[in-house]
ROVO-510344 format. One record per residue: y, x, z of N, C-alpha, C, O in turn. Coordinates in steps of 0.001 Angstrom, whole numbers, plus 500000, padded with zeros to 6 digits. Atoms other than C-alpha are relative to their C-alpha. Example, Ala and Ser with C-alpha at 12.3 -4.5 7.8 and 13.67 -1.06 7.14 Angstrom:
<nodes>
498810500890500000495500512300507800501200500900500000501181501936500665 498810499180499940498940513670507140501090499230500730502198499739500899 
</nodes>
This chain:
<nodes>
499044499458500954756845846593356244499277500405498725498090500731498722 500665499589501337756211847374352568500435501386499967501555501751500326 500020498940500402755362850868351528499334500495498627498232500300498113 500388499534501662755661852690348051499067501263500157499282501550501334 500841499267499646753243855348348229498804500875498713497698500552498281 500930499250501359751871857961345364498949500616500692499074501230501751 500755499237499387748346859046345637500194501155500497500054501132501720 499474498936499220749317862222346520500924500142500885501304501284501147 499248500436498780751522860885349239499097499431501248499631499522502353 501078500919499681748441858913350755499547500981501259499376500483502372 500427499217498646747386862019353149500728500106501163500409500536502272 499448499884498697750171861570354993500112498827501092500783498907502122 500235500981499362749327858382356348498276499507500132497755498516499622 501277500085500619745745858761356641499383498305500869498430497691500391 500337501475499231745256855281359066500234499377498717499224499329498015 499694500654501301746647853607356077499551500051498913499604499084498154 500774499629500809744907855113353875498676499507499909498115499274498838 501663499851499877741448854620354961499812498389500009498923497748499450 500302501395500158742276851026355774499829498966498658499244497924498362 499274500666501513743538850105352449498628500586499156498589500388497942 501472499268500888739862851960351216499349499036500215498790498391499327 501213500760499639737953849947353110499887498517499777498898497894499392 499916500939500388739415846963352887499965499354498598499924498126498513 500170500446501055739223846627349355498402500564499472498118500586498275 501331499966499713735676847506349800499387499321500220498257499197499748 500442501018499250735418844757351987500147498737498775499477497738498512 499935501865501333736830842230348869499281500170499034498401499374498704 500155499781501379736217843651345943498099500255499898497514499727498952 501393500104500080732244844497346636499404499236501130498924498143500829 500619501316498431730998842618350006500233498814499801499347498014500102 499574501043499905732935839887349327499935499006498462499481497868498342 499871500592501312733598839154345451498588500372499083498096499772498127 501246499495500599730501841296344655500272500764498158499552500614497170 500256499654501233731808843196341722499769501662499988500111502508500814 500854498512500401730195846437340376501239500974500176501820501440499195 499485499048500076732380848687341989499109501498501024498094501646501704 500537498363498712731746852383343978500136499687501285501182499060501450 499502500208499099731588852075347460498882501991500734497682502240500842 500809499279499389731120855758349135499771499837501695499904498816502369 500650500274499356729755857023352019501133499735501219500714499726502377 498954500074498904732903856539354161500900498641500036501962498414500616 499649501259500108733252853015353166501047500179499265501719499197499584 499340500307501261735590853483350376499926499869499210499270500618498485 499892500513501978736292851717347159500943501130499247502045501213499789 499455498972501192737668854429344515499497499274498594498437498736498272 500585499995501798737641853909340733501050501230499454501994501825499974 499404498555500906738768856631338255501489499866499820502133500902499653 498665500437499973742108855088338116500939500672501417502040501210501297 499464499117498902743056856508341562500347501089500112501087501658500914 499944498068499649742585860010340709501238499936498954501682501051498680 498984499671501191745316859464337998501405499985501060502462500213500472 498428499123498843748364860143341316500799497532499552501900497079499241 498679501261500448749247855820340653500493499779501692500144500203502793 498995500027499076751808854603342687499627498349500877499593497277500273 500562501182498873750697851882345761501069499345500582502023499936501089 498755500572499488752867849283346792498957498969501088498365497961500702 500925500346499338750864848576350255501261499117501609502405499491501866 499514500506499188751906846152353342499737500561501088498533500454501320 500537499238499394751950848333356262499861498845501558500798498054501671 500258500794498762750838846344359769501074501145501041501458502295500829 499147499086498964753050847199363313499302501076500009499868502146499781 501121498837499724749452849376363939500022500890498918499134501730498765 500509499045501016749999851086361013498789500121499014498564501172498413 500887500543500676747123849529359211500308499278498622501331498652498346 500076500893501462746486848088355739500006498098500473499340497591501376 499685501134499795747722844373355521499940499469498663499951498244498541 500480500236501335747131844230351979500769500948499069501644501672499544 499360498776501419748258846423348377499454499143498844498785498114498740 500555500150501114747876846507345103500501501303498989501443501944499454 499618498446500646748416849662342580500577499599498710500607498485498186 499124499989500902750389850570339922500153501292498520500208502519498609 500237498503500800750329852721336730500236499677498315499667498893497555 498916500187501291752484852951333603498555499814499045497349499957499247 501220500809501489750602851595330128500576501389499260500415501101498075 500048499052500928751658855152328488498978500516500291498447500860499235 501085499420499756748713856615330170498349499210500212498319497994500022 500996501036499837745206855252330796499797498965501037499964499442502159 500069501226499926744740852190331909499017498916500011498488498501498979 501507501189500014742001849450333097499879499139498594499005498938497751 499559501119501412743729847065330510499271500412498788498359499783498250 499905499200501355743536849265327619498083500603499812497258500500498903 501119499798500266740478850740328681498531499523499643497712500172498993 500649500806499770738125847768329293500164498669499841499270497947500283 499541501097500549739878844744327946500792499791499041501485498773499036 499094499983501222741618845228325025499403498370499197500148497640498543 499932501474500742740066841933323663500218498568500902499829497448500571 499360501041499228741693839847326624501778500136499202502468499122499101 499118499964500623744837841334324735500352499911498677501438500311498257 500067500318501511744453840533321363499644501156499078499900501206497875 500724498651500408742779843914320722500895500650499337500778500798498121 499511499218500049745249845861320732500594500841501344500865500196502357 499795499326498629746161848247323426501532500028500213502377500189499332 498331500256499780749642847773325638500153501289500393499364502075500917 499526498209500497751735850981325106501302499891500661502029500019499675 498565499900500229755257850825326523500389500782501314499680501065502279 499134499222498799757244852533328905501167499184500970502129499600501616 499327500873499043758638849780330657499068498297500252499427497205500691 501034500836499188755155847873331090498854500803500873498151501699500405 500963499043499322752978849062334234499094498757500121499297497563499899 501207500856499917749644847759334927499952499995501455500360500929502145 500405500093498590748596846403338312498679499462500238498274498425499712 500819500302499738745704846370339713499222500233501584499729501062502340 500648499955498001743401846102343611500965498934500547501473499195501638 499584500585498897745111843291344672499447499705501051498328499197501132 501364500063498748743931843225347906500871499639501388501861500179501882 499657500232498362744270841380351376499219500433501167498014500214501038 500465499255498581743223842873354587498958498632500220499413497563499814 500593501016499070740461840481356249500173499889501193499365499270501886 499556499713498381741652840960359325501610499899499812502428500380500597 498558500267499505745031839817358347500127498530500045499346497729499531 500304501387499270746227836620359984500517499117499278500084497982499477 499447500869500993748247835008357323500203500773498247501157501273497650 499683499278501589747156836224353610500631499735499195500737500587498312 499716500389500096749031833944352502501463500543499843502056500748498783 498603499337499417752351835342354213499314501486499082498996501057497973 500564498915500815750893838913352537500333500361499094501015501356498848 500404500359501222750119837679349338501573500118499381502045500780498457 498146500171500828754060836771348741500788501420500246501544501819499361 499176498814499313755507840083350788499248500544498579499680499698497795 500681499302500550753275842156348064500872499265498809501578499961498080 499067500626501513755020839595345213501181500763500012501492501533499103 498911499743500295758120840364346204500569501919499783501664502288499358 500234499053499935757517843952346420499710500880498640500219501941498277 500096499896501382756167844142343080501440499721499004501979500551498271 498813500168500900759290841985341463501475501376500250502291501780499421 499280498479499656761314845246343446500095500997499552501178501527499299 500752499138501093759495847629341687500568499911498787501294500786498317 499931500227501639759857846352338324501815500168500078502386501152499608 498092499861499455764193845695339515500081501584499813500448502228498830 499497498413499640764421849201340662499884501246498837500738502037498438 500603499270501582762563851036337627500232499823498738499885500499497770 499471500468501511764096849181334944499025499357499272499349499036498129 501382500544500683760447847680333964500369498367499256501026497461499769 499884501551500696760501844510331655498679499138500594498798497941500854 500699501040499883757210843328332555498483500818500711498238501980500385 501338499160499655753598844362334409498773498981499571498683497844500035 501618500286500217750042843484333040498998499930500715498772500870501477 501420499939499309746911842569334414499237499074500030499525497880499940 501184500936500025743577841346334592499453499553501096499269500262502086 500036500359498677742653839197336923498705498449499743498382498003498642 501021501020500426739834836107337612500841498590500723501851498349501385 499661501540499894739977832529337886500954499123501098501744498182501017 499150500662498932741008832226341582500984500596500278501700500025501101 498509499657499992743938834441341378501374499026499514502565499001499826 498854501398500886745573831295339067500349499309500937501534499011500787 499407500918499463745822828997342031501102501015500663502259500766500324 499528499369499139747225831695344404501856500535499253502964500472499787 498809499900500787749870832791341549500975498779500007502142498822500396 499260501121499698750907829313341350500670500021500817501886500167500691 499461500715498546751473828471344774501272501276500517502220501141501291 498919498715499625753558831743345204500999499728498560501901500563498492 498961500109500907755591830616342011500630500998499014501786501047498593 499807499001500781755110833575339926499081500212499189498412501246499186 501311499931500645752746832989337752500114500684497937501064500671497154 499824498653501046751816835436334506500200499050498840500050497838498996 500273501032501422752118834047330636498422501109499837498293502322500004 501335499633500385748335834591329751499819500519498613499734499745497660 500749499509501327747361836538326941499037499907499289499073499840498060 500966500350500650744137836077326499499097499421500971499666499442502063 501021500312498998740810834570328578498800499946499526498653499463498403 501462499518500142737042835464328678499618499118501012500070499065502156 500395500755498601735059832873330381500219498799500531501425498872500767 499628501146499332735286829406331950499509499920501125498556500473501675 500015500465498329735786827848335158500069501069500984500871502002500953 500110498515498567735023830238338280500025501005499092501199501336498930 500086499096500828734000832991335666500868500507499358500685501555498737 498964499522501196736853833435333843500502500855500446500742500887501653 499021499262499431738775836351333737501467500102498888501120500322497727 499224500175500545742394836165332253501113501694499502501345502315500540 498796499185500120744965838965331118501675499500500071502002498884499056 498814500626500143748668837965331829501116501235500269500919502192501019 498566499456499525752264839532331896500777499086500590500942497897500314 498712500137499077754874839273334400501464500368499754501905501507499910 499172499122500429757834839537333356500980500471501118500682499746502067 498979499168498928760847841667335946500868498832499736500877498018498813 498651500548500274763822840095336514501167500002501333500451499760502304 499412500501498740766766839725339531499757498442500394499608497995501531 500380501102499219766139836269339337498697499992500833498787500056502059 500967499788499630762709836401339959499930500608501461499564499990502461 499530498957498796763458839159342581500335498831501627499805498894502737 498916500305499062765689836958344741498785498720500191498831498087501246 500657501471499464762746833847344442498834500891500867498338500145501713 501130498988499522760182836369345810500214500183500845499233500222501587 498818499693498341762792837097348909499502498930500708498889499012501772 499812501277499230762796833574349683498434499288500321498082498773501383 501585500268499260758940832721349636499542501049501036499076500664502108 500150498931498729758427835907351711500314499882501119499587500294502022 498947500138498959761130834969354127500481501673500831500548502115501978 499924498760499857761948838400353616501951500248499345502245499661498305 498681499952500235765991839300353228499579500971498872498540501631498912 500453499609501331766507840707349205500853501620500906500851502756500432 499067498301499946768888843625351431498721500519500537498227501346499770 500986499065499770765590844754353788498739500125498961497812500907499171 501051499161500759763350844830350806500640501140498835499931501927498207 499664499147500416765864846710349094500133501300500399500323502344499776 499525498854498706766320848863352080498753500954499679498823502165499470 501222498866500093762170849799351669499783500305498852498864501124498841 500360499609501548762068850201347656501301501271500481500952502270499853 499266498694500642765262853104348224499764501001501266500280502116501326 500373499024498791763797854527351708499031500935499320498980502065499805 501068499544500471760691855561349138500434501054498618499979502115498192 499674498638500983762717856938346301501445499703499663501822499727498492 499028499479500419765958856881346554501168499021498692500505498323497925 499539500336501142768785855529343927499829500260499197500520499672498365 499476499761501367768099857126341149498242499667499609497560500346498841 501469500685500920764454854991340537499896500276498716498923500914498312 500751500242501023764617854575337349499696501357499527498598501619499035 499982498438500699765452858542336334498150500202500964497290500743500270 501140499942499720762142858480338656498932499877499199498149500778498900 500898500210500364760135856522336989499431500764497937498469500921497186 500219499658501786760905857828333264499271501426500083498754501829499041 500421498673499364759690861187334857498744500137499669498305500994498902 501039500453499438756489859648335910498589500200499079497507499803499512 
</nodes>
């Protein structure tokens, strides 16, 4: 099942928690090898975490991490803004109805990332539905492009640093119901039970949520 989940919500599921640490521990430095933190309890943190963003994580029957990825409005700081402003045409994205995403991340120990990969799409296009969002940002590298493809949601690119394997791209996504309803159908996920887990987490009145936020 998909779960919405603000850092400060995160203690109450601490299995989930720790998995979703480690495992992007397991990609993001073991695996992809990039210069992130890893402490002594096998978790990945970056400074972005401590800012309370909001996790849209795949929860396993065991209650385990099955993959995530995070979330966090462009009025406040921001990877984008902070560290790539010249993937965006050097200027920094500002709006209140674009969030940034970032940690995409699959469990290694899950059996179809694949199957994952799309539940987490459609989860995201939910998000953006529910909140009133026009569009989410992010930076991302070379082999995220096939994987976007093949899931049929792929970003308009802004800018790119880099060729071949190396590259890393900036793109927006834009929201939409259509979108929404194609995200259902690669998932093989019904658009009523993912609606069911975006208002189990907050309720009808999202968007007055998110303008809060």
């Amino acid at each position: 099942m998909i779960r919405y989940l603000y850092a400060d919500q995160l203690d109450a599921f601490p299995k989930l928690r720790d998995t979703m640490l480690r495992d992007r521990a397991t990609q993001f430095h073991a695996r992809l090898k990039w210069d992130v933190s890893v402490d002594e309890n096998g978790f990945e943190r970056d400074q972005y975490d401590a800012l309370n963003p909001l996790y849209v994580i795949w929860e396993t029957q065991m209650g385990r991490h099955g993959g995530s990825m995070r979330f966090l409005p462009t009025t406040g700081d921001t990877m984008v803004n902070d560290h790539f402003e010249h993937l965006t045409g050097g200027g920094a994205i500002c709006a209140p109805t674009i969030w940034e995403t970032t940690r995409f991340c699959i469990s290694p120990d899950a059996p179809d990332g694949g199957k994952i990969a799309a539940h987490l799409m459609l989860a995201g296009a939910e998000l953006g539905v529910g909140f009133g969002l026009s569009h989410a940002i992010g930076v991302f590298d070379a082999r995220m492009v096939r994987i976007y493809r093949k899931l049929g949601w792929e970003p308009d690119i802004l800018g790119t640093d880099g060729t071949g394997r190396e590259a890393i791209s900036a793109g927006l996504w834009e929201f939409g119901g259509e979108i929404r309803l194609k995200m259902a159908g690669r998932a093989g996920i019904s658009p009523e039970l993912s609606r069911h887990w975006f208002l189990r987490a907050f309720g009808a009145p999202a968007q007055e949520i998110a303008s809060a936020a």
